[in-house]
Biopython code that builds the backbone (N, CA, C, O; Angstrom):
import numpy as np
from Bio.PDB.StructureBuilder import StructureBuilder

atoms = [
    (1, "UNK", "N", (47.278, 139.196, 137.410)),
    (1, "UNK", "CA", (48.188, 138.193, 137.938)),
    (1, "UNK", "C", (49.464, 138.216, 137.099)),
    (1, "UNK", "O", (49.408, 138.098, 135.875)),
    (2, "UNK", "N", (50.631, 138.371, 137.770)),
    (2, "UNK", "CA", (51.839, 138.188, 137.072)),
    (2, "UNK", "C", (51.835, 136.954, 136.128)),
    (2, "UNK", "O", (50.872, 136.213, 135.928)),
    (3, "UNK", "N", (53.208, 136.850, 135.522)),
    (3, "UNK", "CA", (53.690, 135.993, 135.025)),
    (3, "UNK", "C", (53.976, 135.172, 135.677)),
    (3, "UNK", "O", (53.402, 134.113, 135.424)),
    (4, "UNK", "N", (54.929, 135.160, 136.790)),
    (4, "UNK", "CA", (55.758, 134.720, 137.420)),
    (4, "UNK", "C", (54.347, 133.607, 138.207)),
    (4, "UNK", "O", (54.173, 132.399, 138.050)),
    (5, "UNK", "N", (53.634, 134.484, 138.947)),
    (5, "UNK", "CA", (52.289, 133.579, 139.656)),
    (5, "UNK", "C", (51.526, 132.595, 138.765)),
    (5, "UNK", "O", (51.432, 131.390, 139.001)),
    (6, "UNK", "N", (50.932, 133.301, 137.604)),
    (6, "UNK", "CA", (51.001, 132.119, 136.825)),
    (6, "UNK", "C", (51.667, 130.845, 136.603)),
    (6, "UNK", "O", (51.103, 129.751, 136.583)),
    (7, "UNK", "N", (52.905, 131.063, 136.439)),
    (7, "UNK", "CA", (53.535, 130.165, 135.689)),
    (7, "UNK", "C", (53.598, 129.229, 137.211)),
    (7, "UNK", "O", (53.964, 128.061, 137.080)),
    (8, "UNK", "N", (53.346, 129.582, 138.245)),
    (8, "UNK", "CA", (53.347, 128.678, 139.354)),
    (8, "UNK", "C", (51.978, 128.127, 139.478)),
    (8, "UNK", "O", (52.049, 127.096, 140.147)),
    (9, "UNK", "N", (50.490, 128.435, 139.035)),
    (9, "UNK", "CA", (49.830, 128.120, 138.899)),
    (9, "UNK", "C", (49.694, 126.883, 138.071)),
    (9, "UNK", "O", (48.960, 125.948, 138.389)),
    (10, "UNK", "N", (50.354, 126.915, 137.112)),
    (10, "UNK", "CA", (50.466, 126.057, 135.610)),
    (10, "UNK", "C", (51.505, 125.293, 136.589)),
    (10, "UNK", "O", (50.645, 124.760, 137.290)),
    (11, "UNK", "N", (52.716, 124.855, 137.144)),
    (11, "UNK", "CA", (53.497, 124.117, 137.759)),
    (11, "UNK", "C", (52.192, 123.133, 138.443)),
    (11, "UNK", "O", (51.941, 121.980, 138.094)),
    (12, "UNK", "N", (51.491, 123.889, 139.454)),
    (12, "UNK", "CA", (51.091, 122.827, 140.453)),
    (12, "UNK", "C", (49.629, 122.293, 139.582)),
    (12, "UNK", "O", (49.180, 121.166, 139.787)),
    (13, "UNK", "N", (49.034, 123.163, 138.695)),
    (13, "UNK", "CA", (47.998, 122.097, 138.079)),
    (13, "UNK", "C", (48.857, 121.307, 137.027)),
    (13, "UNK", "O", (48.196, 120.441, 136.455)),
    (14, "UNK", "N", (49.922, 121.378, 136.707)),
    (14, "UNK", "CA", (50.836, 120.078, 135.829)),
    (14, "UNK", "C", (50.837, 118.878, 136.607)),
    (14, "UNK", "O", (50.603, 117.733, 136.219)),
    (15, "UNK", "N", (51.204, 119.381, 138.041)),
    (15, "UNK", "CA", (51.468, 117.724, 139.211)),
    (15, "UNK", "C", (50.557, 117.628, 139.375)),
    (15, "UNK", "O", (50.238, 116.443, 139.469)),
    (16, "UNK", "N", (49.125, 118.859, 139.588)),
    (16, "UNK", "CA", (47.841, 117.323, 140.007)),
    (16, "UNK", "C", (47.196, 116.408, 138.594)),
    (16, "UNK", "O", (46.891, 115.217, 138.533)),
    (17, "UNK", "N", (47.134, 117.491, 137.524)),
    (17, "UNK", "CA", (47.308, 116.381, 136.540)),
    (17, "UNK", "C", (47.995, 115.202, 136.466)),
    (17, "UNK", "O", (47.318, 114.176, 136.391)),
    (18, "UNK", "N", (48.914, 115.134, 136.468)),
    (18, "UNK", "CA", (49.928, 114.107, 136.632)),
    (18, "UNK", "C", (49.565, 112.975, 138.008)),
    (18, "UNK", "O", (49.449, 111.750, 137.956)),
    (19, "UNK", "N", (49.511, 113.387, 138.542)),
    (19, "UNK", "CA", (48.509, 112.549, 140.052)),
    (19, "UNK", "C", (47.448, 111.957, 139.352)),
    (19, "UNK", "O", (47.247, 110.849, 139.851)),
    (20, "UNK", "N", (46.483, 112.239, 138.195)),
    (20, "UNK", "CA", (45.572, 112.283, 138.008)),
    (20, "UNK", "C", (45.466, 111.239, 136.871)),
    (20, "UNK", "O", (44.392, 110.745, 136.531)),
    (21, "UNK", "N", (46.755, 110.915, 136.263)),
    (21, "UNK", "CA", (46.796, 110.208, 135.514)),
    (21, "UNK", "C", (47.336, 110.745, 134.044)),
    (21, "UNK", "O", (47.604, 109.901, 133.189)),
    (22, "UNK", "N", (47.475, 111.986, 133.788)),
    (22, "UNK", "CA", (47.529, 113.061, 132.940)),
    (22, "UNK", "C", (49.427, 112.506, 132.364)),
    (22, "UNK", "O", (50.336, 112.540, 133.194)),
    (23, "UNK", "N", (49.619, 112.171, 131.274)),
    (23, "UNK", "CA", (50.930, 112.647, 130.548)),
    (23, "UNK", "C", (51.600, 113.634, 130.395)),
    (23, "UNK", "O", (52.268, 113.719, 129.364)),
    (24, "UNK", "N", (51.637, 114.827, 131.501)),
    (24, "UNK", "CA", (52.611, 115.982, 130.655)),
    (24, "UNK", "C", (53.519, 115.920, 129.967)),
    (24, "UNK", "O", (54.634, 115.771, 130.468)),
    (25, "UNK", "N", (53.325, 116.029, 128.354)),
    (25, "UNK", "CA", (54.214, 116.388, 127.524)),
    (25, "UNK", "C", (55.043, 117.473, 126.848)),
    (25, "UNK", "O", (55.968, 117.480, 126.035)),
    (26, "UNK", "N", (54.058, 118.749, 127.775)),
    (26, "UNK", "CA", (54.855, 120.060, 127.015)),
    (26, "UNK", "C", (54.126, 121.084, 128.132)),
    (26, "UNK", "O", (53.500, 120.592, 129.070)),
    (27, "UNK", "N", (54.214, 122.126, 128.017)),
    (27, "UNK", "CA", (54.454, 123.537, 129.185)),
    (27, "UNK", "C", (54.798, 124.397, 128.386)),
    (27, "UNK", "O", (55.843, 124.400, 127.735)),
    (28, "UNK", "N", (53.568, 125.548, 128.369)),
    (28, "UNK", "CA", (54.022, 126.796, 127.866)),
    (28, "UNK", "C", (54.164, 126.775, 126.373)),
    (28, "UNK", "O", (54.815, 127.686, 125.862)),
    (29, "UNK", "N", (53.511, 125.628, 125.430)),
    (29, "UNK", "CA", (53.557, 125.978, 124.192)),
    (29, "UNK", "C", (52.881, 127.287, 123.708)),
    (29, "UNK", "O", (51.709, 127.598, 123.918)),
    (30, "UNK", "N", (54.166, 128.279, 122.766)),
    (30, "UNK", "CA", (53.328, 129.511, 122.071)),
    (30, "UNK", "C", (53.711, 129.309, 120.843)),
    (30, "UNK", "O", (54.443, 128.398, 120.456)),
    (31, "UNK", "N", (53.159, 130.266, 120.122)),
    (31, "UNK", "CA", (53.539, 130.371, 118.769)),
    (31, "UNK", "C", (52.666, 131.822, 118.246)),
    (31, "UNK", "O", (51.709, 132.078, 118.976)),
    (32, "UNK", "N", (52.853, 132.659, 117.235)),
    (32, "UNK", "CA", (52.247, 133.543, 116.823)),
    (32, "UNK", "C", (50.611, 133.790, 116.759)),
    (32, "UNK", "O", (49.998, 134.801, 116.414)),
    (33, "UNK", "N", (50.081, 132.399, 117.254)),
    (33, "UNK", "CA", (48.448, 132.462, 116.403)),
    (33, "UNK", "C", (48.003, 132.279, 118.597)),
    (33, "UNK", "O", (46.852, 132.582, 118.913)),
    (34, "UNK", "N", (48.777, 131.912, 119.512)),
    (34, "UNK", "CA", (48.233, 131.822, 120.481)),
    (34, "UNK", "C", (48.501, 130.531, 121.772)),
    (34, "UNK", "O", (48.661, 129.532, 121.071)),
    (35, "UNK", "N", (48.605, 130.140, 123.015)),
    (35, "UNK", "CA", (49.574, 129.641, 123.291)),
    (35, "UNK", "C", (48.394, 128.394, 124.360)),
    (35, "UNK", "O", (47.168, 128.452, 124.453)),
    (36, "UNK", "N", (49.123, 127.625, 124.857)),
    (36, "UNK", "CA", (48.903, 126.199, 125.343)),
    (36, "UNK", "C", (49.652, 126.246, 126.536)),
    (36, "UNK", "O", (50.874, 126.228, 126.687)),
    (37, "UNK", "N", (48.518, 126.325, 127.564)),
    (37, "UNK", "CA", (49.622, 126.228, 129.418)),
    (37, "UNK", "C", (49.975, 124.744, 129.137)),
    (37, "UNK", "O", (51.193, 124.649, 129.287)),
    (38, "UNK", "N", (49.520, 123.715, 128.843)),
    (38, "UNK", "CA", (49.857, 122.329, 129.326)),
    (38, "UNK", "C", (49.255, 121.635, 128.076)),
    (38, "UNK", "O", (48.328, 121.913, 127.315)),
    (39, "UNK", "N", (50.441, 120.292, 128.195)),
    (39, "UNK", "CA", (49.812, 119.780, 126.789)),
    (39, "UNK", "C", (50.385, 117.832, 127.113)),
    (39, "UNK", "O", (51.446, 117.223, 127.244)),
    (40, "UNK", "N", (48.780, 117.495, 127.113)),
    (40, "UNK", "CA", (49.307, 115.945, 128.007)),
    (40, "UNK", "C", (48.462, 115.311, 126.940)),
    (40, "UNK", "O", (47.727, 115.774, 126.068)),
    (41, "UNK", "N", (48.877, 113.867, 127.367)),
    (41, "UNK", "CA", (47.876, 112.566, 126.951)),
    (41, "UNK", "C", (47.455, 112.105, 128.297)),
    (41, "UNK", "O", (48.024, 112.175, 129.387)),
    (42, "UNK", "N", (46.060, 111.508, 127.855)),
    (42, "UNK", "CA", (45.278, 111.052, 128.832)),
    (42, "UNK", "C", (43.916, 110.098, 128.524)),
    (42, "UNK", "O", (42.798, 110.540, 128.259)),
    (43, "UNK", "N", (44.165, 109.174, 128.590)),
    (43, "UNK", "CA", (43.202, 108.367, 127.440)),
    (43, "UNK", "C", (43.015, 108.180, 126.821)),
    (43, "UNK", "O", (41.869, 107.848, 126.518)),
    (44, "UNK", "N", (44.236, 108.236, 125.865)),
    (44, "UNK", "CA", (44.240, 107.956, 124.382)),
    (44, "UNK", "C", (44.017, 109.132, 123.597)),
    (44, "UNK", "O", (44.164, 109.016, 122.381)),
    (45, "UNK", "N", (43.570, 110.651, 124.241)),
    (45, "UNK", "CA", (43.734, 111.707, 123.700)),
    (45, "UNK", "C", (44.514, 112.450, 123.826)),
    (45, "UNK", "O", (44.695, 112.523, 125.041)),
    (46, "UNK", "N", (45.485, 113.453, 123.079)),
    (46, "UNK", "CA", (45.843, 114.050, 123.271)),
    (46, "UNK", "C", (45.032, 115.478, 123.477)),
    (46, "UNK", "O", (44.251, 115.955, 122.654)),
    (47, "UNK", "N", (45.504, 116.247, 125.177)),
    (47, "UNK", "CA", (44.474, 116.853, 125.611)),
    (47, "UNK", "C", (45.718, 118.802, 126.132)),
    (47, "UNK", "O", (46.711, 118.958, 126.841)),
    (48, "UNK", "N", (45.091, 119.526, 125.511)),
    (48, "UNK", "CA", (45.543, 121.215, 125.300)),
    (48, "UNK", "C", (44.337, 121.516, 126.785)),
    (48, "UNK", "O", (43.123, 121.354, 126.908)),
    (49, "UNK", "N", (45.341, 121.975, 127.641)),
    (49, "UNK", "CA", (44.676, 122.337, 128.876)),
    (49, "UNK", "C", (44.865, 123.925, 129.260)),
    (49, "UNK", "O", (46.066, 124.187, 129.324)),
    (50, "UNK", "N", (44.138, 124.912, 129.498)),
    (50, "UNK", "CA", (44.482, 125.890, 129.752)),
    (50, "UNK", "C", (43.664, 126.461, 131.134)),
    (50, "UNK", "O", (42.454, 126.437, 131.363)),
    (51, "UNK", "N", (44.808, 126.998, 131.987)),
    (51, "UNK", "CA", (45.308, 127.321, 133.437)),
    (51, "UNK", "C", (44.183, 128.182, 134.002)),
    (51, "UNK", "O", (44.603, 129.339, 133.993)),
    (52, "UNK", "N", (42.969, 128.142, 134.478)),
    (52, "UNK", "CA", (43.033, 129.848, 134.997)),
    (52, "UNK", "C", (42.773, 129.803, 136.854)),
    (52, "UNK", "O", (42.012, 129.074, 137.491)),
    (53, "UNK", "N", (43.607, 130.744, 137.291)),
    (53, "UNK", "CA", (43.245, 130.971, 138.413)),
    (53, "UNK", "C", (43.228, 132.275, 138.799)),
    (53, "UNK", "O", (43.703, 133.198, 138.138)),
    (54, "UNK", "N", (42.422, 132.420, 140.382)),
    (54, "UNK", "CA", (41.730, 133.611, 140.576)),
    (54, "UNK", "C", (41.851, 133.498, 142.262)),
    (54, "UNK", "O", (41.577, 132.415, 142.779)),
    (55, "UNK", "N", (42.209, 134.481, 142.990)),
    (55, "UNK", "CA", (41.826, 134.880, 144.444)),
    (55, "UNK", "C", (40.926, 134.605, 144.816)),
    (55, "UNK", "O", (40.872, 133.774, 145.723)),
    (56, "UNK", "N", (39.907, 135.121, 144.339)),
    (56, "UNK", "CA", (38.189, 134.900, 144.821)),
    (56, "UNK", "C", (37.441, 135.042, 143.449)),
    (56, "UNK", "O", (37.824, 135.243, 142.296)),
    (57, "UNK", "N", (35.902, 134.811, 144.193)),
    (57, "UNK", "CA", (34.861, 134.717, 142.850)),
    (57, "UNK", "C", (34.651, 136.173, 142.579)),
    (57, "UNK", "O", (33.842, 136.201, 141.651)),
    (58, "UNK", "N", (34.962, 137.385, 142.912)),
    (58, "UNK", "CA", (34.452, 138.964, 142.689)),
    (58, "UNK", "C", (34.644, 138.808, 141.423)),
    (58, "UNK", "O", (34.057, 139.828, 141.061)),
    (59, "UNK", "N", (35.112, 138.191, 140.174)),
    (59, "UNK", "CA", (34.815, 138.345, 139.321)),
    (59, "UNK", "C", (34.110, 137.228, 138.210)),
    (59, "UNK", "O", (33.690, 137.252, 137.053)),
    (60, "UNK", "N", (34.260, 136.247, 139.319)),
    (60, "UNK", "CA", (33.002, 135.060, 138.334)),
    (60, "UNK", "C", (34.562, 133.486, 138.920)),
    (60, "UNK", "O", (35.647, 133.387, 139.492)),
    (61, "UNK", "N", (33.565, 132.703, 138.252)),
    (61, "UNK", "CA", (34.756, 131.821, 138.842)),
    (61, "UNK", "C", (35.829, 131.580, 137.635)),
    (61, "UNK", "O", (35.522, 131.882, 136.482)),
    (62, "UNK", "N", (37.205, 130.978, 137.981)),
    (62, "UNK", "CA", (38.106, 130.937, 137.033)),
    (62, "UNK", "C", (37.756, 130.624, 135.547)),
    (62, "UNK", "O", (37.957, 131.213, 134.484)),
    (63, "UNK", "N", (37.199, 129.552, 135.876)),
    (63, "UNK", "CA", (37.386, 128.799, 134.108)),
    (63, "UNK", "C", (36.431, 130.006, 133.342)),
    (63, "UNK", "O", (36.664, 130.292, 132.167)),
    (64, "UNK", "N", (35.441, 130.624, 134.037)),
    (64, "UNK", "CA", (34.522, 131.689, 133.078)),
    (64, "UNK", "C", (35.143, 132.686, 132.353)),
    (64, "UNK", "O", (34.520, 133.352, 131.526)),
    (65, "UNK", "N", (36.935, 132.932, 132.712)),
    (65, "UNK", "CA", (37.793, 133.864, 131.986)),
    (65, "UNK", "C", (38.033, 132.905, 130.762)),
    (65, "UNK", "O", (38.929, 133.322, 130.027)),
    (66, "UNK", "N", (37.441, 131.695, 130.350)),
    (66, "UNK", "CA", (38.494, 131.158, 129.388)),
    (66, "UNK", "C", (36.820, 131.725, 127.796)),
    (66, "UNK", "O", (36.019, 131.007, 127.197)),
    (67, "UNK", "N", (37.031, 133.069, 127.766)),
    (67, "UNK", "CA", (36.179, 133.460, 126.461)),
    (67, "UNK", "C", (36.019, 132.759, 125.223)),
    (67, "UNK", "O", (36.550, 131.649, 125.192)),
    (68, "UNK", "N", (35.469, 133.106, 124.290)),
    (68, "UNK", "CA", (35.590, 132.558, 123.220)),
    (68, "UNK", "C", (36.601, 132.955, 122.122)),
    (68, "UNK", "O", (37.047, 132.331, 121.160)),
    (69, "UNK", "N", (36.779, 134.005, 122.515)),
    (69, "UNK", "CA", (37.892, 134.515, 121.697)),
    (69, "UNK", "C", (39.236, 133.506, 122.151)),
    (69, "UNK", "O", (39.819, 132.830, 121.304)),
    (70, "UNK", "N", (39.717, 133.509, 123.903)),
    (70, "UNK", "CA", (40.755, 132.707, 124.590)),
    (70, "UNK", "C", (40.375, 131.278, 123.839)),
    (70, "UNK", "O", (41.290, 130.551, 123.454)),
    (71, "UNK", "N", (39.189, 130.961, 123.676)),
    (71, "UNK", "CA", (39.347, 129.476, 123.118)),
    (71, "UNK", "C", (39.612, 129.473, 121.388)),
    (71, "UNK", "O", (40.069, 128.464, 120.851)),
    (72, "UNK", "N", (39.405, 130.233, 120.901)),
    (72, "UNK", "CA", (39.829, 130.152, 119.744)),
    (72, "UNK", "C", (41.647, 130.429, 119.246)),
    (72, "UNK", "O", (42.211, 130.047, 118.221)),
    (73, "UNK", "N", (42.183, 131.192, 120.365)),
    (73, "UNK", "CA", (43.776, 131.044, 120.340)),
    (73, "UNK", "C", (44.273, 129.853, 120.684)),
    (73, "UNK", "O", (45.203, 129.417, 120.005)),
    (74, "UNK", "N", (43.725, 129.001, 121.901)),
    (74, "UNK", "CA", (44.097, 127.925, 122.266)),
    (74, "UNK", "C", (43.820, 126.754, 121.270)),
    (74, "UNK", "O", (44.571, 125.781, 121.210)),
    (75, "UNK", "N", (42.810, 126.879, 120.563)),
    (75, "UNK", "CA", (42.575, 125.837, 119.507)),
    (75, "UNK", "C", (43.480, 126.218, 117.911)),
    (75, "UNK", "O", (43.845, 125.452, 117.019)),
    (76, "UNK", "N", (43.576, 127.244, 118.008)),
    (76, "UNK", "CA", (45.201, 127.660, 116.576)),
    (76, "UNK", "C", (46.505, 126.873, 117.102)),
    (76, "UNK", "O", (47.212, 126.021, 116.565)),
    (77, "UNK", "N", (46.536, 127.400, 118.168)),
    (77, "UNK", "CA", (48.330, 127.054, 119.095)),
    (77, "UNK", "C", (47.808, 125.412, 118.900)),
    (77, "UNK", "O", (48.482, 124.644, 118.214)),
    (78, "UNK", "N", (46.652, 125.004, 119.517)),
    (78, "UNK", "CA", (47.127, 123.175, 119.376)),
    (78, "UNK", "C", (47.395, 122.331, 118.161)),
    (78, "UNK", "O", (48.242, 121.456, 117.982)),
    (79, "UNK", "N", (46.110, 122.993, 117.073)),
    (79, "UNK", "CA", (46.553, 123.141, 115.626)),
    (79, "UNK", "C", (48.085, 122.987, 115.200)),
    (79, "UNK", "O", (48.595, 122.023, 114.629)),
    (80, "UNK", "N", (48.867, 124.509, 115.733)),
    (80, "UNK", "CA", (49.757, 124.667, 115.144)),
    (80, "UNK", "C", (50.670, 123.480, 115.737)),
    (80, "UNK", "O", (51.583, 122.975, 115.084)),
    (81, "UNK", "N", (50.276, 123.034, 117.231)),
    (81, "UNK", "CA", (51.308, 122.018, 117.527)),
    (81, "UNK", "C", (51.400, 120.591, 116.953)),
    (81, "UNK", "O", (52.368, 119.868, 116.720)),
    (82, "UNK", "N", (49.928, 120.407, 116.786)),
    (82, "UNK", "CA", (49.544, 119.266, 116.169)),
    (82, "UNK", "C", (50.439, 119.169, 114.283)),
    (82, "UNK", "O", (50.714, 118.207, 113.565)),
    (83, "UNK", "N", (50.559, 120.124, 114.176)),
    (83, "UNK", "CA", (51.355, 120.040, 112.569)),
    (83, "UNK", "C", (52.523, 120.072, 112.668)),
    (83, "UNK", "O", (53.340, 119.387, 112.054)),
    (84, "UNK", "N", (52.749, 121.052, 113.627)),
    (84, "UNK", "CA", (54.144, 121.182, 113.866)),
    (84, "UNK", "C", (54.751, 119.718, 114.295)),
    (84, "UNK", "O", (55.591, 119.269, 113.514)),
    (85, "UNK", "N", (54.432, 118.930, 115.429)),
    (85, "UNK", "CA", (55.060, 117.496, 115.723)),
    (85, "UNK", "C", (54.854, 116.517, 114.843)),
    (85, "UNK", "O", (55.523, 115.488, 114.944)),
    (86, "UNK", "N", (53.711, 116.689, 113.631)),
    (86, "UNK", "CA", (53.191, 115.584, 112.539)),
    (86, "UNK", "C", (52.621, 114.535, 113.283)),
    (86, "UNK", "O", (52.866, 113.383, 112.924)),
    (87, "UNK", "N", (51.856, 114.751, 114.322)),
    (87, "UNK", "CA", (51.305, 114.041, 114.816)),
    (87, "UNK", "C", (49.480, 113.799, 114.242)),
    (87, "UNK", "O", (48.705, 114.599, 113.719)),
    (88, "UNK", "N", (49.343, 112.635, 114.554)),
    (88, "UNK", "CA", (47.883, 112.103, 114.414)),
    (88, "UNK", "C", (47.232, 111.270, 115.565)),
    (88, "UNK", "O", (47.175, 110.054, 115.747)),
    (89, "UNK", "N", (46.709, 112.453, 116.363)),
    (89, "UNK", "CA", (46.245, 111.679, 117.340)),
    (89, "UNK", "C", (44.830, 111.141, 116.941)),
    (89, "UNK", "O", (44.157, 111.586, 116.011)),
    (90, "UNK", "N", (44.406, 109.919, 117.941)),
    (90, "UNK", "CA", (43.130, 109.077, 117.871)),
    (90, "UNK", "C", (42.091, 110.374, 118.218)),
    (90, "UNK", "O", (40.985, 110.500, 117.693)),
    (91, "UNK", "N", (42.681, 111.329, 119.228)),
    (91, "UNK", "CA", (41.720, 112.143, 119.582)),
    (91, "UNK", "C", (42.175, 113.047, 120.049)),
    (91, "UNK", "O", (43.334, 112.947, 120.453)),
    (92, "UNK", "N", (41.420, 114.392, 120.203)),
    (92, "UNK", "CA", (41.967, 115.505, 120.526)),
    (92, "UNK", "C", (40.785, 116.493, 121.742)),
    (92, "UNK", "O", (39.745, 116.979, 121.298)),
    (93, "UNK", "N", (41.163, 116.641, 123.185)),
    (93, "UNK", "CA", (40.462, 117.369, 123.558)),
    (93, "UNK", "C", (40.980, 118.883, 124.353)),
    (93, "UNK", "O", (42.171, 119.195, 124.369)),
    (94, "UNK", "N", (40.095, 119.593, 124.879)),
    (94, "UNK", "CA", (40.559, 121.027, 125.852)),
    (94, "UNK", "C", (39.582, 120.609, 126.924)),
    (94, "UNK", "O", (38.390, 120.336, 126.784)),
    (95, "UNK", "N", (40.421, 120.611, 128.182)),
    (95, "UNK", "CA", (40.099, 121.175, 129.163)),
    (95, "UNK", "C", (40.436, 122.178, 130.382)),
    (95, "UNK", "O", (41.586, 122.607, 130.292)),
    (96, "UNK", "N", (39.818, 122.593, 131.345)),
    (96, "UNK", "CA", (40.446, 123.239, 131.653)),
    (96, "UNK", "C", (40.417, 123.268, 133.215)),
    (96, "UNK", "O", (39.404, 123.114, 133.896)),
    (97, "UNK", "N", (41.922, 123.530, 133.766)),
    (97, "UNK", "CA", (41.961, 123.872, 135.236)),
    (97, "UNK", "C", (41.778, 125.034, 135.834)),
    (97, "UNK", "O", (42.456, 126.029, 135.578)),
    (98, "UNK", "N", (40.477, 124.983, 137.011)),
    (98, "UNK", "CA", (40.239, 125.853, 137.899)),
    (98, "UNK", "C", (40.744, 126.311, 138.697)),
    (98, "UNK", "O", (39.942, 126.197, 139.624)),
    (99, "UNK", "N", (41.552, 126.784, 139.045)),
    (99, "UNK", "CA", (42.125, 127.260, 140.441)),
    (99, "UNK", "C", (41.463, 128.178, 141.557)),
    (99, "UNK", "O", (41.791, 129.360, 141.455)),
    (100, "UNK", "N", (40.885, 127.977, 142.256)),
    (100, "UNK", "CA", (40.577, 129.227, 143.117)),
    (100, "UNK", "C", (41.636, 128.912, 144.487)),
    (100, "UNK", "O", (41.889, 127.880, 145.108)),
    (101, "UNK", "N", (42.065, 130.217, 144.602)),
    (101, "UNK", "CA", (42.796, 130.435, 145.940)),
    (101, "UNK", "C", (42.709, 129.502, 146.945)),
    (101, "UNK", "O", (41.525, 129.573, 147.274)),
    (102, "UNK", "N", (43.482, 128.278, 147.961)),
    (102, "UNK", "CA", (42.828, 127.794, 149.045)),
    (102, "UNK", "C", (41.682, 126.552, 148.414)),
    (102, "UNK", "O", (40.919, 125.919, 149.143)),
    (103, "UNK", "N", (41.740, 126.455, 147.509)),
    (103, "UNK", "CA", (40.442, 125.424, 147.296)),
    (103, "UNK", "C", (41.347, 124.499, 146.352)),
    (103, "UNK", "O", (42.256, 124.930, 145.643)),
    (104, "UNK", "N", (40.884, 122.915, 146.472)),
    (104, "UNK", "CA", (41.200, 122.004, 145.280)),
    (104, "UNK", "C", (40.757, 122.462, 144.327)),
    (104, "UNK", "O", (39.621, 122.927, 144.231)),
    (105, "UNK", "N", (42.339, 122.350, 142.679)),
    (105, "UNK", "CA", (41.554, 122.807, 141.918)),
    (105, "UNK", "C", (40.575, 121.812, 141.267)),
    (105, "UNK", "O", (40.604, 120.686, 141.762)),
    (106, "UNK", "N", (39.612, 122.034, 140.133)),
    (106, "UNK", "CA", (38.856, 121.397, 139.593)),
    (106, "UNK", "C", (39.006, 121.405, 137.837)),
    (106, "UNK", "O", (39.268, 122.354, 137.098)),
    (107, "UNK", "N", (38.727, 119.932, 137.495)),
    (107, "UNK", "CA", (39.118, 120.002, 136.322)),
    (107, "UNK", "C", (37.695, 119.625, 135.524)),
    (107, "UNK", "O", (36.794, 118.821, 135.766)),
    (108, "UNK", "N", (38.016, 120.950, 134.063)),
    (108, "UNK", "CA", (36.588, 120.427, 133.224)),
    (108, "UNK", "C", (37.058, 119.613, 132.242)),
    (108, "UNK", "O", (37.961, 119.892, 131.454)),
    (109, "UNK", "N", (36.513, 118.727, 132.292)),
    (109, "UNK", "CA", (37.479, 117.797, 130.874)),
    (109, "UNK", "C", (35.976, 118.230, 130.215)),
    (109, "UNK", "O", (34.866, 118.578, 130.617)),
    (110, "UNK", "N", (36.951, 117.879, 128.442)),
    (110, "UNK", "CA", (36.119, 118.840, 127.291)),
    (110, "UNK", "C", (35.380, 120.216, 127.335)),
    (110, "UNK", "O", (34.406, 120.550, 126.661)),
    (111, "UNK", "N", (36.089, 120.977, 128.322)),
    (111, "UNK", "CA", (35.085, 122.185, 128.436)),
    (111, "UNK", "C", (34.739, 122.856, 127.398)),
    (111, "UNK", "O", (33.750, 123.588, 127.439)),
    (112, "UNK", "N", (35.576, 122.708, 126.171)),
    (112, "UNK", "CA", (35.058, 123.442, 124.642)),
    (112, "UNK", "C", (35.682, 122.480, 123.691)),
    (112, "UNK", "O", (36.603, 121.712, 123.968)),
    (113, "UNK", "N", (35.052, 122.610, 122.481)),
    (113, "UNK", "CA", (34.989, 122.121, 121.300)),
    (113, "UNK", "C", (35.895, 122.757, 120.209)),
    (113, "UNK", "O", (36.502, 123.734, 120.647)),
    (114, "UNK", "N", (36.096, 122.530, 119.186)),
    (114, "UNK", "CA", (36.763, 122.754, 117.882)),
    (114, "UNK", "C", (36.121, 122.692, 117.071)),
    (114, "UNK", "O", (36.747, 122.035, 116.238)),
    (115, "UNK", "N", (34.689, 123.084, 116.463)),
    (115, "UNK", "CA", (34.113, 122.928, 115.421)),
    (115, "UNK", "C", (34.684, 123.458, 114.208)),
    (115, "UNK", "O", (34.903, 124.662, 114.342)),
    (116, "UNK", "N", (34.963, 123.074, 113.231)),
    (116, "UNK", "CA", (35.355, 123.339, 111.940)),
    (116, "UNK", "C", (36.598, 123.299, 111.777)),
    (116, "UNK", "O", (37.147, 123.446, 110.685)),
    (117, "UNK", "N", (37.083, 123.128, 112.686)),
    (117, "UNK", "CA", (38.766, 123.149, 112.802)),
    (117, "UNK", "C", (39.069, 121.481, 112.676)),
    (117, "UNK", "O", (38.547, 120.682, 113.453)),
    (118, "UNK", "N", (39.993, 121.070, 111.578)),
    (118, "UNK", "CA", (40.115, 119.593, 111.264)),
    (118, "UNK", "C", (42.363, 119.446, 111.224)),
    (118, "UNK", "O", (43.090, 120.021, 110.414)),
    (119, "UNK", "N", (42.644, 118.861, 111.946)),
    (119, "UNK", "CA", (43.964, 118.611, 112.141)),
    (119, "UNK", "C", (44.452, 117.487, 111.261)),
    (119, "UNK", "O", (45.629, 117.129, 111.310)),
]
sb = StructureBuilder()
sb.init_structure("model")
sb.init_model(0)
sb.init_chain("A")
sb.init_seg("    ")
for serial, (resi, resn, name, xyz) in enumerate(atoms, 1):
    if name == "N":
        sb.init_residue(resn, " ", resi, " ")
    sb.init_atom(name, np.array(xyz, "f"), 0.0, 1.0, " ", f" {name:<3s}", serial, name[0])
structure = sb.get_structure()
């Protein structure tokens, strides 16, 4: 998937977040250690959401691309954002948006953890 499709992917799961109750505060955070499609508050947490979408299931469904390795970049980049703004949030979570082609997407709130990692 391009860039370009992506980054339209990440547009329309920003507005249903936002429908949803979601704060978008940032889009497209990167930095050297790994990057953040969307970055909202939503219940008092501040919540690092990352995008995936897919045509069809021929290769498993979306969110199953988000590896462990992909979650360990996404948890550096929020890190790094979290220091970088000097922020202290009450709480911190990842979830993530599904996209499949033609279908509402679906959202996993907390789909992974941060163990050992302390902000």
């Amino acid at each position: 998937m391009s860039r370009e499709v992506g980054s339209r992917y990440e547009e329309l799961a920003a507005a249903w977040l936002a429908a949803k109750g979601y704060k978008v505060l940032e889009r497209s955070f990167s930095c050297p250690l790994g990057e953040v499609d969307i970055i909202a508050e939503q219940g008092g947490d501040l919540v690092f959401v990352e995008v995936k979408a897919r045509r069809g299931e021929a290769y498993g469904r979306p969110f199953e691309a988000v590896t462990r390795s992909k979650q360990s970049k996404i948890i550096k980049a929020a890190l790094v954002y979290i220091k970088s703004k000097g922020l202290r949030p009450a709480g911190i979570r990842f979830d993530v948006v599904s996209i499949k082609m033609g279908a509402e997407p679906e959202l996993i709130k907390g789909a992974f953890d941060a163990p050992g990692y302390y902000y």
